[in-house]
C-alpha angles and dihedrals in degrees: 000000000000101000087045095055090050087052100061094044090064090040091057097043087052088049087058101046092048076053105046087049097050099042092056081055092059097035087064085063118031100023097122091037092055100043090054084053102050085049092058087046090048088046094049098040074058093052088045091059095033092058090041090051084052096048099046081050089056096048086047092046089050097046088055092047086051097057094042089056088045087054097047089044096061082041097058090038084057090050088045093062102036082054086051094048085050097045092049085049094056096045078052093055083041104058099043080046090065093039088055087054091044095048100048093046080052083055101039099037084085098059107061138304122311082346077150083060096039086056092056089047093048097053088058103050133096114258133186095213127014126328102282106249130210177338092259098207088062092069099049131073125203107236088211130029082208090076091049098104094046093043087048085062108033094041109016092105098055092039079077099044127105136207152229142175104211116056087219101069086056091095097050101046086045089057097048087051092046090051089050095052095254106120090134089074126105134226128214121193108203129136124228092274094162084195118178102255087172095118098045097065126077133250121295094261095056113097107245124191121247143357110236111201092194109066081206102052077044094060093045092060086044099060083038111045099006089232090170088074099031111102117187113225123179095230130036092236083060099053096049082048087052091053104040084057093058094047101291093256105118161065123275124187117209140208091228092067103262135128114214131198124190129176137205090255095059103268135099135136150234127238122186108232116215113230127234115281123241104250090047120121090215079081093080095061130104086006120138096267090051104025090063113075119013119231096261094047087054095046091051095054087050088058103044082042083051101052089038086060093043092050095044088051101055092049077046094056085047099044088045092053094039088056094038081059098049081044098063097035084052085061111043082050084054090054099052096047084059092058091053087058093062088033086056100050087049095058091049104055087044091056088047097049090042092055093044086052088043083052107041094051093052086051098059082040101062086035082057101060125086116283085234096057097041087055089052095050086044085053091033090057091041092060100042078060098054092045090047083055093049091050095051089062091052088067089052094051093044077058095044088054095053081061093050094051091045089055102048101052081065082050102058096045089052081053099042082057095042086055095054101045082056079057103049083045091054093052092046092054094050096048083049091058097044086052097050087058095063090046102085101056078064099051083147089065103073094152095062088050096053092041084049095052096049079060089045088050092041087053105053079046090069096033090068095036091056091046088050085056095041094062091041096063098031088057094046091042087056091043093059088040098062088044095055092043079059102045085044089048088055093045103049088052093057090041087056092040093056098047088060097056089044090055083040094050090050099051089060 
């Protein structure tokens, strides 16, 4: 390894003077020509960078435009939805908005024409008292639908009625029925007088008529019908029963179609009530479609249906913004991830054309030096490449070295023991002799001669052993030992050998 190493050295450093002669040759000639063309090459090795380094900016741009349009995107998914959520909640409110209307033009249909529309008139118009209220049916529920029939009769007149609390405001509120085509309606004048009628109504067991949501519509049939005394019987047996039990003083209303008075001295007396006829308009109340929700209960859920709208509305115009936002920013980043498309391939056919130029021109440039010269740099190479091989090896052999010094120093201890057992043996053998000397003075003892020369057997025995030994490991000591003189010898030389070209590089 070594002579070959020395070989191609001097190979190599032929190869350059051959080279550097015939270079300053050339460079007589073709200076200003070559170095033209060096600076081209330099120009376009800088081209070549310069359009890598574009086109890496514009991967990494469009990366970062691509993770910003993934971002926005889940963004405007999220306000989708949220815009979707809104706009479900406002056909919601919608459509309980239209039932409610539904619903109060169903309850109010029975008491007169449009009384949906004269409600809405009343309310803006100028009024000397309070706002006139009514109807008055629409405040009041039948508690059975058993009773209908009999209420239809007995109340059906001032279900219709409306009322007022200044005397004053009577004419204007009788014309506006009278335009509307409601002159059947009644009109009640009583202020808000919120009296105690506890006293007047009978004891808790006793059937009463109706249930009035408004204290106020309830005072007025009160004052008119006196409801809070009035008890409701099947039969008119029943009903003067009912009467005599709460003092016997009172009016009862029967299913059979009788009106009985009693009073506190005994008498009383019995009157037939005529039913509603059947075209009369009076049929429609206290049915099922007008009987449910009384006419409060169904204002008030127009209004909470109302603000819910209005508040469902207003999150809907900002989540709507807010996604039409996101919209438009998703597609100018679109947009822009687009351009980067056209910007990349760009890029890339610019790189490609810079490195074909970069190319091209080194190619003329090594066609145009000196056939001589382009052989020595080709022998030149190969042997560079020979050389790098050799030093490669040189690593594995300093490695290799590490091993052998490893192994001998086991060596050398095996050897060290071996040594000293030749030793022991040596002693022992000495210390026999000296003993069979002694032996034949003590011919009686025959059993401590033989017992002495099994010792004597047993020693010779290790003896041999230890000298076999010896010679292994000492053959096998000398044989790594050669191999490691020779490993040291090679790398000496490259050692020596590098630290030339290092002095050599740093000279020039």
């Amino acid at each position: 390894m070594n002579t070959s190493l020395l070989s191609l050295n001097r190979t190599i450093d032929n190869y350059n003077q051959q080279i550097e002669v015939e270079t300053r040759k050339m460079e007589s000639d073709t200076q200003a020509k070559r170095e033209e063309t060096n600076r081209r090459l330099e120009a376009l090795k800088e081209a070549v960078r310069k359009a890598e380094e574009t086109q890496a900016n514009i991967l990494q741009q469009k990366r970062e435009k691509v993770n910003q349009q993934d971002e926005i995107k889940k963004q405007g998914e999220a306000a989708e939805k949220t815009r979707n959520e809104l706009q479900a909640r406002i056909s919601e409110c919608q459509t309980m908005i239209t039932r409610c209307k539904e619903q109060e033009k169903n309850i109010l249909a029975p008491y007169g024409r449009d009384i949906k529309g004269v409600r809405e008139q009343i309310s803006k118009m100028n009024w000397h008292g309070e706002v006139p209220m009514g109807p008055l049916g629409a405040f009041v529920k039948l508690k059975d639908s058993f009773w209908a029939p009999l209420l239809r009769t007995q109340l059906g007149g001032m279900m219709t009625a409306f009322a007022c609390t200044d005397a004053r405001d009577r004419q204007q509120l009788k014309a506006l029925f009278h335009r509307t085509g409601n002159d059947h309606i009644t009109i009640v004048i009583s202020s808000r007088d919120m009296f105690d009628y506890a006293s007047g109504e009978p004891h808790a067991q006793v059937t009463t008529v109706l249930r009035v949501s408004d204290a106020y519509v309830l005072r007025i049939l009160i004052n008119q019908l006196g409801i809070e005394r009035t008890v409701i019987a099947r039969t008119r047996i029943e009903g003067e029963e009912t009467l005599k039990s709460v003092g016997g003083n009172g009016i009862a209303w029967t299913a059979d179609w009788m009106r009985v008075n009693t009073y506190s001295d005994g008498g009383g007396q019995s009157t037939k009530i005529a039913p509603v006829g059947r075209g009369d308009p009076k049929n429609m109340l206290f049915t099922s479609a007008v009987g449910g929700t009384e006419l409060g209960q169904v204002e008030s859920l127009y209004v909470k249906w109302q603000e819910n709208l209005t508040q469902a509305e207003g999150e809907y115009k900002t989540a709507n913004a807010e996604y039409n936002r996101l919209r438009q920013e998703f597609s100018n980043i679109s947009r822009d991830v687009n351009g980067f498309g056209g910007q990349e391939r760009s890029a890339v056919e610019g790189l490609r054309i810079a490195r074909v130029q970069y190319k091209t021109l080194q190619d003329e440039a090594n066609e145009e030096m000196p056939t001589s010269i382009t052989g020595l740099e080709a022998a030149k190479e190969d042997a560079e490449t020979e050389k790098k091989s050799i030093m490669d090896q040189f690593t594995d052999l300093m490695g290799q070295k590490a091993e052998v010094n490893n192994e001998q120093k086991t060596l050398l201890t095996e050897i060290n023991k071996i040594r000293d057992q030749i030793k022991n043996f040596e002693d022992s053998r000495s210390a026999i002799a000296v003993r069979f000397k002694i032996l034949p003075t003590c011919t009686h003892n025959l059993t401590v001669i033989m017992s002495m020369q099994a010792k004597v057997d047993d020693a010779v025995k290790l003896r041999l052993d230890a000298q076999n030994n010896e010679s292994h490991y000492t053959t096998k000591y000398k044989e790594e030992e050669a191999t490691f003189k020779a490993a040291e010898a090679v790398a000496d030389q490259l050692q020596t050998e590098f630290t030339v070209r290092l002095v050599g590089t740093s000279s020039v």
